[in-house]
DRENPA-3360 file (N, C-alpha, C; in nm, 2 decimals, always signed):
BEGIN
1 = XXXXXXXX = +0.08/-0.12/+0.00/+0.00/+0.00/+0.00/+0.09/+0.12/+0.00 ~ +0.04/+0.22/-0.02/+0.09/+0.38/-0.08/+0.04/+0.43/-0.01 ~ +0.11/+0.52/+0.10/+0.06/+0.66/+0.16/+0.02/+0.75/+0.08 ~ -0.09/+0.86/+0.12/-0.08/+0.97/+0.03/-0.14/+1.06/+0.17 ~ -0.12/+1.20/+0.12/-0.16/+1.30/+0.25/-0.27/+1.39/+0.17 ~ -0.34/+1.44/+0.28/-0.48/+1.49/+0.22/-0.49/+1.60/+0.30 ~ -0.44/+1.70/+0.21/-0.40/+1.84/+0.28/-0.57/+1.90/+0.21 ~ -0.62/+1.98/+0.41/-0.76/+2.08/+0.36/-0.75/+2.21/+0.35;
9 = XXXXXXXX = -0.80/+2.24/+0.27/-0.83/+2.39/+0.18/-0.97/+2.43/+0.24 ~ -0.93/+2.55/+0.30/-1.05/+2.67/+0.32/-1.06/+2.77/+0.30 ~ -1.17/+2.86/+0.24/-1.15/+2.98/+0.16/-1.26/+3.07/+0.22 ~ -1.33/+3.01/+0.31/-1.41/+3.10/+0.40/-1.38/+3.19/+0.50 ~ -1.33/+3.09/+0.59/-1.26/+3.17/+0.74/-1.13/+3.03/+0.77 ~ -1.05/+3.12/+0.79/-0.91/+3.03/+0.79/-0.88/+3.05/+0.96 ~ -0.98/+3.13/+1.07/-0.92/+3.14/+1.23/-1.06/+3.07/+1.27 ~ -1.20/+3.01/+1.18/-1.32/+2.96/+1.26/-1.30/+2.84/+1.28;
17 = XXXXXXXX = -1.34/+2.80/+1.37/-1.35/+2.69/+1.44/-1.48/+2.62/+1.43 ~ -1.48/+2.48/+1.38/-1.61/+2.42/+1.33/-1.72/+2.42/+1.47 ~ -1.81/+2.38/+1.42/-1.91/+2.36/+1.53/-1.95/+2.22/+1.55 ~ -1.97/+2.22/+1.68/-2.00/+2.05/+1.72/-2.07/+1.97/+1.64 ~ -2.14/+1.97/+1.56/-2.20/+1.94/+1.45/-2.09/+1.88/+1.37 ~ -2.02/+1.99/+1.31/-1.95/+1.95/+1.21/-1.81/+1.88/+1.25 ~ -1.77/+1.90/+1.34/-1.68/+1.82/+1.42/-1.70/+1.70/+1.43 ~ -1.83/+1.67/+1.48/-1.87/+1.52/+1.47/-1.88/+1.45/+1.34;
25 = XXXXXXXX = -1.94/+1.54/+1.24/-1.94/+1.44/+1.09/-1.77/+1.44/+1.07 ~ -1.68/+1.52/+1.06/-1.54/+1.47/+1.07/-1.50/+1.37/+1.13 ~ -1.49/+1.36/+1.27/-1.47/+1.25/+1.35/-1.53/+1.12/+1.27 ~ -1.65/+1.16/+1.22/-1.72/+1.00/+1.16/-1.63/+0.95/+1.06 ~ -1.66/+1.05/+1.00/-1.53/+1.05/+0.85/-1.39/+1.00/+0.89 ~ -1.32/+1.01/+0.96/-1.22/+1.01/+1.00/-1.22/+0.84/+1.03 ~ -1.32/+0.82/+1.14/-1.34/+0.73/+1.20/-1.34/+0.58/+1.13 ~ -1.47/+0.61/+0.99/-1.48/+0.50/+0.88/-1.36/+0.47/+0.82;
33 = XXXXXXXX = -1.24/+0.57/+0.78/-1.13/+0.54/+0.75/-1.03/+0.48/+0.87 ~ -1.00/+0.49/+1.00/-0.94/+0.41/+1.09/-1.01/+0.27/+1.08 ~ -1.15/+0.26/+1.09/-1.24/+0.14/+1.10/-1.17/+0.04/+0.96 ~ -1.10/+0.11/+0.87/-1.10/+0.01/+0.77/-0.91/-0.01/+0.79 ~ -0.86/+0.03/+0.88/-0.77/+0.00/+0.91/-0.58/+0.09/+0.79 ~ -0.70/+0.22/+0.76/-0.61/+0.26/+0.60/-0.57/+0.42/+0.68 ~ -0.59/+0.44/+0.84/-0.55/+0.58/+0.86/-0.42/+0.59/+0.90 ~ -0.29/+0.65/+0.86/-0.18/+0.64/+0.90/-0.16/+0.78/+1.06;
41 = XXXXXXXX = -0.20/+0.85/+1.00/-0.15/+0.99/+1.07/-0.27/+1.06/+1.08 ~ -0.38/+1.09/+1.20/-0.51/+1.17/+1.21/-0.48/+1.31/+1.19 ~ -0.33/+1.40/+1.19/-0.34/+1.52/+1.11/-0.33/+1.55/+1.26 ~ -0.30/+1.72/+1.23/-0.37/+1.82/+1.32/-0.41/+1.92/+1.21 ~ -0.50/+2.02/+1.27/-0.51/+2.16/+1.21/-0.41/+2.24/+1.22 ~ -0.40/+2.32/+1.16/-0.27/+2.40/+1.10/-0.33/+2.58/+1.14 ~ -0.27/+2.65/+1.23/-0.27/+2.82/+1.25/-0.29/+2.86/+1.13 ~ -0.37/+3.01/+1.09/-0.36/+3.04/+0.98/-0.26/+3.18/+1.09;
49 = XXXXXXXX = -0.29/+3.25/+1.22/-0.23/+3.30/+1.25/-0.09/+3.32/+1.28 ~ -0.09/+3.20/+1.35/+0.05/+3.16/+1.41/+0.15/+3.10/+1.29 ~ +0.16/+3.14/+1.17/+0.30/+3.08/+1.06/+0.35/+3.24/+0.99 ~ +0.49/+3.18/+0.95/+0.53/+3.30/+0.87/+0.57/+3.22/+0.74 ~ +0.61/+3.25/+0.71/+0.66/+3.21/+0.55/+0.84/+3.29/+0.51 ~ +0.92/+3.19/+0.54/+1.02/+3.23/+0.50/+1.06/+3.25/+0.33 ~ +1.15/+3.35/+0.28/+1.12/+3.34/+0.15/+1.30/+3.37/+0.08 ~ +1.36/+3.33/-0.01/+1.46/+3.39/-0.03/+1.52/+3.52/-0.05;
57 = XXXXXXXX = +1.63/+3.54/+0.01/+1.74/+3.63/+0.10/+1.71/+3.63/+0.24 ~ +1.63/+3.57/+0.31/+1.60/+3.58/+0.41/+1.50/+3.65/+0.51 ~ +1.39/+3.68/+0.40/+1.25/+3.73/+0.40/+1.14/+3.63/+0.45 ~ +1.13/+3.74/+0.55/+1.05/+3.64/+0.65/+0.90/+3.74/+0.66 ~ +0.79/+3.69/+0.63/+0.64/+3.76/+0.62/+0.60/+3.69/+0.72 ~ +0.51/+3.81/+0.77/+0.37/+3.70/+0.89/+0.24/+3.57/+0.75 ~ +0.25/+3.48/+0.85/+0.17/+3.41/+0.79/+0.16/+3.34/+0.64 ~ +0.05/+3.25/+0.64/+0.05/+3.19/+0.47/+0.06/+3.28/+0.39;
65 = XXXXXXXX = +0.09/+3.29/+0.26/+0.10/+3.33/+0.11/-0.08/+3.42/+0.15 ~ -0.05/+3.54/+0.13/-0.18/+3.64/+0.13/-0.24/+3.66/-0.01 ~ -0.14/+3.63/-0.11/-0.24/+3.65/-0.24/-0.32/+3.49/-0.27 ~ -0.33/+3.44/-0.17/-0.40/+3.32/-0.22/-0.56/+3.32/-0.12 ~ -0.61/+3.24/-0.21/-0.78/+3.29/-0.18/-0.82/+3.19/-0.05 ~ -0.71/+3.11/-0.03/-0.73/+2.94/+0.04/-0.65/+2.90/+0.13 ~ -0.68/+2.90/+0.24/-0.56/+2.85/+0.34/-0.56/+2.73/+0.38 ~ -0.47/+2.66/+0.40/-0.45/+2.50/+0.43/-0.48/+2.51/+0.56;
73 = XXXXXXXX = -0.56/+2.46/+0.61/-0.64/+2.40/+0.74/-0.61/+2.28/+0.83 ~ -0.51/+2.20/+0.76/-0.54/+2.09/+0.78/-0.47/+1.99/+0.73 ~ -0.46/+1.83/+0.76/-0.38/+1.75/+0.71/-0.42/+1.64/+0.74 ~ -0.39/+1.48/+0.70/-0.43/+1.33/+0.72/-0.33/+1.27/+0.63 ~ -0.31/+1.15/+0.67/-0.24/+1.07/+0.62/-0.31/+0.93/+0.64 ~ -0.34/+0.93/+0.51/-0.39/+0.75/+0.52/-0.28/+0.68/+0.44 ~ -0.33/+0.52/+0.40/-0.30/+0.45/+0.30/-0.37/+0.36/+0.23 ~ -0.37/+0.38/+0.10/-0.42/+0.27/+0.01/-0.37/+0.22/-0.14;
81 = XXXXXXXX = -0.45/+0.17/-0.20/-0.38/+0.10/-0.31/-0.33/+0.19/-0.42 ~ -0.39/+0.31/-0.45/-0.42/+0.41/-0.52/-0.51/+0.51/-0.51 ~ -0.42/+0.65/-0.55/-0.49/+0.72/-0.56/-0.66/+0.77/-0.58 ~ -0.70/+0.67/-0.70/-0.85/+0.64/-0.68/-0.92/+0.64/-0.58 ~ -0.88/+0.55/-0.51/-0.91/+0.51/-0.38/-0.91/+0.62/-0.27 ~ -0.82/+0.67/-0.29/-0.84/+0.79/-0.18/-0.89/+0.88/-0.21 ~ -0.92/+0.96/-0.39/-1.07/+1.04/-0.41/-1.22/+1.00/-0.34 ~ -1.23/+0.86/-0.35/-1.37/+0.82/-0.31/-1.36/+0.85/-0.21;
89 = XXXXXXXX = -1.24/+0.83/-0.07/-1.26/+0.83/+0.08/-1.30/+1.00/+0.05 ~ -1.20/+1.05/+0.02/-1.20/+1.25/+0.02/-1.34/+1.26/-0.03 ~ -1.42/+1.21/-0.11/-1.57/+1.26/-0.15/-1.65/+1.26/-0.02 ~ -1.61/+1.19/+0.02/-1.73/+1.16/+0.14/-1.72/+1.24/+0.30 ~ -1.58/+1.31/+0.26/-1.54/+1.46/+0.35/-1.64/+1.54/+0.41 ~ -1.70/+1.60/+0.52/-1.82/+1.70/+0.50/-1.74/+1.83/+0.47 ~ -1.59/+1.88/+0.47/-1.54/+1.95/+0.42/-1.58/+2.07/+0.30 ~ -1.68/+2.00/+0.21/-1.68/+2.03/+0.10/-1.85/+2.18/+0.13;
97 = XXXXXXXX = -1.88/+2.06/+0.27/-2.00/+2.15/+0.30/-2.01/+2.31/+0.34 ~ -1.91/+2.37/+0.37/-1.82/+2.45/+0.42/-1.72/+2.53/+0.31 ~ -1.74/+2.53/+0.16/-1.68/+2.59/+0.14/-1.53/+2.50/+0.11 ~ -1.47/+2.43/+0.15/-1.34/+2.40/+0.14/-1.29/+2.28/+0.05 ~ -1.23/+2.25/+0.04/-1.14/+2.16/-0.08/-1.03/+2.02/-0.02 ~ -1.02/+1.94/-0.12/-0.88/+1.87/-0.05/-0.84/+1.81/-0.13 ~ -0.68/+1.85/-0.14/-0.58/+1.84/-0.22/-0.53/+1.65/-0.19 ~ -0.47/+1.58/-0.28/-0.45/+1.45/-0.25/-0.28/+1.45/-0.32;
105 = XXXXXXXX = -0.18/+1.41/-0.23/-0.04/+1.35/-0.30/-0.03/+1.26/-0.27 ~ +0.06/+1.13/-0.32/+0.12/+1.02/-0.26/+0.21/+1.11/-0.17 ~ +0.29/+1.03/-0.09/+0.39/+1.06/-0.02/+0.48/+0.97/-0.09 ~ +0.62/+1.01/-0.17/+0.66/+0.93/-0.20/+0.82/+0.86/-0.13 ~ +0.83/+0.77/-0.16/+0.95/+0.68/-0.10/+1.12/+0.70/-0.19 ~ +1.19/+0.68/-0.13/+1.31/+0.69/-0.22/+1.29/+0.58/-0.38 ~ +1.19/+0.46/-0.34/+1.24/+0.42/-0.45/+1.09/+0.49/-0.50 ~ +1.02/+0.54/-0.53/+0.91/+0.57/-0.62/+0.98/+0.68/-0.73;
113 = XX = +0.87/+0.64/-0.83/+0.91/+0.79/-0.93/+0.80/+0.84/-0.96 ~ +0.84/+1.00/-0.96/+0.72/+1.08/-0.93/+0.63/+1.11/-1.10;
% end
């Protein structure tokens, strides 16, 4: 099996904090994928306040990239056979309800080729 990470995109509010509701449909979501024994890494959420972005010569800005409409929220790490496979888990995200997105990579190994 193939890791891949499943970085979340939000373009609403990048400092709100879900509500118990929606916390819970995550957890479920989350949950169906441990239940099948394919979750590597449960993630944490990611500061949109608390980062800087260092940049070449030694340009250091507050926070994510500002010309971008979407702030990464978020992270998981499962595993499966393929990519495929991990769209269908990401469809069934409530993420999507909210406004937000999710990006899918393998994680790759020294011997893979990208």
């Amino acid at each position: 099996m193939k890791e891949f990470v499943l970085i979340f995109r939000n373009s609403t509010n990048p400092h709100g904090n879900p509500s118990p509701e929606q916390l819970q449909e995550r957890m479920n979501w989350m949950g169906s994928i441990a239940a099948q024994n394919k979750l590597v890494d449960k993630g944490n959420r990611l500061s949109a306040s608390q980062a800087k972005t260092v940049q070449p010569g030694n340009v250091v800005t507050d926070g994510p990239y500002t010309e971008i409409k979407e702030f990464i929220s978020g992270y998981l790490i499962v595993k499966a056979d393929s990519i495929e496979e991990v769209v269908e888990m990401a469809k069934a995200n409530p993420t999507f309800k909210t406004g937000g997105n999710i990006e899918i990579r393998q994680i790759l190994t020294p011997e893979d080729k990208d």
